[in-house]
N, C-alpha and C positions, 0 to 999 in steps of 0.2 A: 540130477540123475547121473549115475556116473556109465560110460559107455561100455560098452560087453566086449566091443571089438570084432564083431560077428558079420561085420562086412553088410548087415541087412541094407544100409542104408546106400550102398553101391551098385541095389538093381530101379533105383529113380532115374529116370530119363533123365540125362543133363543134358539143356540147351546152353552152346557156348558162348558165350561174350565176345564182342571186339575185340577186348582186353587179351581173350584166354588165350596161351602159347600151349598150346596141347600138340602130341606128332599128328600129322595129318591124319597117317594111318590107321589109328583110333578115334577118326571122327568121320559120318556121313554128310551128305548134305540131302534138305528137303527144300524143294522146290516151295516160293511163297512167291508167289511174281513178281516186281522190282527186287528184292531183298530176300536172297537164300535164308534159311535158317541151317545152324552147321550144330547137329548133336554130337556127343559122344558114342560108340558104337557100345554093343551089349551083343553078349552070348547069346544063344536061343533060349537061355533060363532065366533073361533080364540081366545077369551079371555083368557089371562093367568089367570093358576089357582093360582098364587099366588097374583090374585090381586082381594078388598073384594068388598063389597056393595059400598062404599064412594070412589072408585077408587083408593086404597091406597094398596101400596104392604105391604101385611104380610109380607114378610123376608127383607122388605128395609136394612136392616143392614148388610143382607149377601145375598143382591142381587147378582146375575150372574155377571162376570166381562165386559160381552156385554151390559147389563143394564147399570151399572157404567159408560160406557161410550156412552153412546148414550146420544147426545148435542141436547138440547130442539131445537136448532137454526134447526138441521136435521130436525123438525117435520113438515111437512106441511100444517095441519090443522090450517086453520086462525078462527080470532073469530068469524068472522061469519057462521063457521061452514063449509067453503068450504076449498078443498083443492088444493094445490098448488104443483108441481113437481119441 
């Protein structure tokens, strides 16, 4: 499947990794008792906030290691704009 570029797959909740260098500013924390969990933040429309006007992520280079791996083939959204499960 080749990818549309439609930014869909940037309103998925990402949970961060130890690994992730994300700006803090773009990340919350949820309280799990011993061990926070630290998300990515999102617009009120699910939109991640590190993604711009042109659907392109600001920190591509030190995206989340859930981004990294998220396989366009996983997307559902076909070209015609419907989607598939």
């Amino acid at each position: 499947m080749e990818c549309l570029g439609c930014g869909r797959c940037c309103y998925l909740q990402v949970k961060l990794s130890w690994q992730d260098d994300v700006p803090e500013e773009m990340t919350y924390v949820v309280e799990e008792g011993v061990l926070d969990a630290v998300f990515m933040k999102q617009h009120s429309n699910g939109r991640c906030v590190a993604l711009d006007a042109n659907n392109e992520c600001m920190i591509y280079d030190n995206r989340p290691l859930e981004c990294r791996q998220f396989e366009k083939d996983s997307c559902g959204f076909l070209f015609d704009g419907s989607f598939v499960v």
